[in-house]
C-alpha positions in Angstrom: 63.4 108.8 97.6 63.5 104.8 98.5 66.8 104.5 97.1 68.3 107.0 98.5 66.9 105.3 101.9 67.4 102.4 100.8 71.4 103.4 100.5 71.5 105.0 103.7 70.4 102.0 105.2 72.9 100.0 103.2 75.7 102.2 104.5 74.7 102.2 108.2 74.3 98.6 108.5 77.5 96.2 110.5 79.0 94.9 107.7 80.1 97.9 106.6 81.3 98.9 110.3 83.1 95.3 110.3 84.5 95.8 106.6 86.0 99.3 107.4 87.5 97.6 110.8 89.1 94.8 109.6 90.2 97.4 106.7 91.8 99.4 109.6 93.7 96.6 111.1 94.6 95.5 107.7 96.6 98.4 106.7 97.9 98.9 110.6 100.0 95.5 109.9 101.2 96.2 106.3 102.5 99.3 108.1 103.6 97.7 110.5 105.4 95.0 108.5 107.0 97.8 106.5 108.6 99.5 109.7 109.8 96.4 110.4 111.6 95.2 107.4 112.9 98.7 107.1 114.2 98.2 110.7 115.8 94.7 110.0 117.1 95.9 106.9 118.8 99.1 109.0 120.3 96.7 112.1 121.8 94.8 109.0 123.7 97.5 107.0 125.3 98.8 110.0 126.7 95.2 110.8 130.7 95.6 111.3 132.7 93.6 108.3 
């Protein structure tokens, strides 16, 4: 039984809050950056000539 609280405590602790946060925001901007080359790389195809 003290391991399993032991992990609950683990789990609920900040660093985990922080880790999955910063995990958030990390994927947000890949997304991001992949909407935005795909955007750049749209504008440039339908370039005239």
């Amino acid at each position: 039984m003290e391991m399993t609280s032991a992990l609950v405590s683990a789990l609920n602790s900040a660093w985990l809050d922080e880790f999955l946060v910063w995990g958030v925001a990390g994927m947000t901007a890949v997304i991001a950056l992949v909407a935005l080359v795909n955007a750049v790389d749209v504008f440039l195809d339908n370039e005239p000539g």
